[in-house]
C-alpha positions, -999 to 999 in steps of 0.1 A, spaced: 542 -539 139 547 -517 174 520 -522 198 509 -496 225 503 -504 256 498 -481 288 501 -480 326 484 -456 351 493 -452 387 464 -444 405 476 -440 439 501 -418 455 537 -429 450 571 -415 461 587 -394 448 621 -409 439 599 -440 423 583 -418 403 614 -406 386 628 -436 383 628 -452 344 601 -479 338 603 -509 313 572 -518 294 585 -545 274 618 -536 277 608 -498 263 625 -468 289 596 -451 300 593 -418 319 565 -400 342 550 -380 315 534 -351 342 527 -349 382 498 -323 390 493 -314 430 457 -308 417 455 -340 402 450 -376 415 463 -393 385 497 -400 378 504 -411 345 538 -423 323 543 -417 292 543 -439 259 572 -449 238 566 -471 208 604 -486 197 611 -478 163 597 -507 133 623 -526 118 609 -522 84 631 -493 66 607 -463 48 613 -474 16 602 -509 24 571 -491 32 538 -495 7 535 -458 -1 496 -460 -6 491 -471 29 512 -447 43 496 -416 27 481 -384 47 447 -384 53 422 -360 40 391 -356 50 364 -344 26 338 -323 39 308 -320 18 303 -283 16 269 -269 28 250 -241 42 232 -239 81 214 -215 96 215 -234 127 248 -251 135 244 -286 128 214 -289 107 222 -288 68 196 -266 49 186 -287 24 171 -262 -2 190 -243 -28 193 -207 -27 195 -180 -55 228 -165 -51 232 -128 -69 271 -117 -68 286 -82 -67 322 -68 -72 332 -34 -71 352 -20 -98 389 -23 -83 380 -59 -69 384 -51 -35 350 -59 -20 319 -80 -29 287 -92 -17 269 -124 -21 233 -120 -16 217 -155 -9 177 -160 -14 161 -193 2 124 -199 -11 109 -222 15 141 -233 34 144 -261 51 154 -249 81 113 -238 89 108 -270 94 134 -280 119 139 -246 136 113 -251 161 128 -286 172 161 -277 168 165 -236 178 169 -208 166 187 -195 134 216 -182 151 238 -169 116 243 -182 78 272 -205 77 292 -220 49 308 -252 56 332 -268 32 368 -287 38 389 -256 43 369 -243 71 335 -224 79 326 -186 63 295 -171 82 273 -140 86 246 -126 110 232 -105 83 200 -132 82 164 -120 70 133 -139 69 103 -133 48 68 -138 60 35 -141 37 6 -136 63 23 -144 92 40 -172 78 75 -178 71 85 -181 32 119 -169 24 155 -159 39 179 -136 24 215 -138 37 245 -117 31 278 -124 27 300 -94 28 342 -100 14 362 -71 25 394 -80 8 407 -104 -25 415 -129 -1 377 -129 14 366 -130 -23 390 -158 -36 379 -177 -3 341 -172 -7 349 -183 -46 366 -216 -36 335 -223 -18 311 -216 -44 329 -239 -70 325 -271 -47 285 -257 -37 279 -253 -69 290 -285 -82 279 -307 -53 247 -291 -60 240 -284 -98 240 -248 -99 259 -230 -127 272 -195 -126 253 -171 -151 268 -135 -160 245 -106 -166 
């Protein structure tokens, strides 16, 4: 197995040494970048090559890695709102355009907003990225905050397949099933 190891030259140093080849364990090294603004003068890394051909490689450890991101919503970037929303869906005719109307009774983010900040937008969070709005509402009963309706607007087919995707992993990560009416 390669190791990596690293050498820094803090202080000021020729010129011609610095363009000279280094050997870290035997491995040709190079000055990597040399900044007038900069105090630090750094080499760059080579790791020689592994022995071991690919295919004597175990594929399973050698794999990309994916990183699974649960999908959720936030109102305030950071903090997950923890209650489920209503969501009511509309399409026009051709298919171009939508709108996903979101209904939070009670959210979560009440609770927190006041140690945390303000709701700053509706975001959607999943693995292929983040979908967000600014078209936030709250609902107050006597002065007191008890509901926030959010809308998602999806200009295109692409916006809509997108938004779609989403829902699919919301909904089953969080038990809600898709009812036509």
């Amino acid at each position: 197995m390669a190791t990596l190891q690293s050498l820094a030259l803090a202080s000021h140093v020729s010129h011609s040494f610095l363009n000279q080849p280094r050997s870290l364990s035997g491995i040709p090294s190079w000055v990597a970048h040399r900044s007038a603004n900069s105090q630090f003068n750094g080499q760059s890394l080579q790791v020689a090559q592994s022995r071991i051909s690919p295919t004597g490689w175990n594929s399973k450890r050698c794999s990309p890695i994916v990183m699974m991101v649960k999908p959720k919503i936030q109102f305030i970037q950071g903090t997950d709102e923890q209650t489920i929303p209503d969501v009511r869906l509309t399409k026009s005719r051709d298919g171009t355009n939508g709108m996903a109307i979101f209904r939070f009774d009670q959210p979560s983010v009440f609770d927190s907003s006041s140690e945390v900040g303000d709701i700053t937008g509706f975001y959607m969070i999943d693995e292929e990225g983040v979908l967000q709005s600014v078209d936030v509402n709250a609902k107050f009963v006597n002065g007191k905050p008890a509901g926030i309706e959010a809308k998602y607007i999806m200009r295109t087919p692409r916006e809509w397949d997108r938004f779609m995707r989403f829902m699919e992993r919301y909904s089953n990560e969080n038990g809600l099933q898709f009812i036509k009416k």
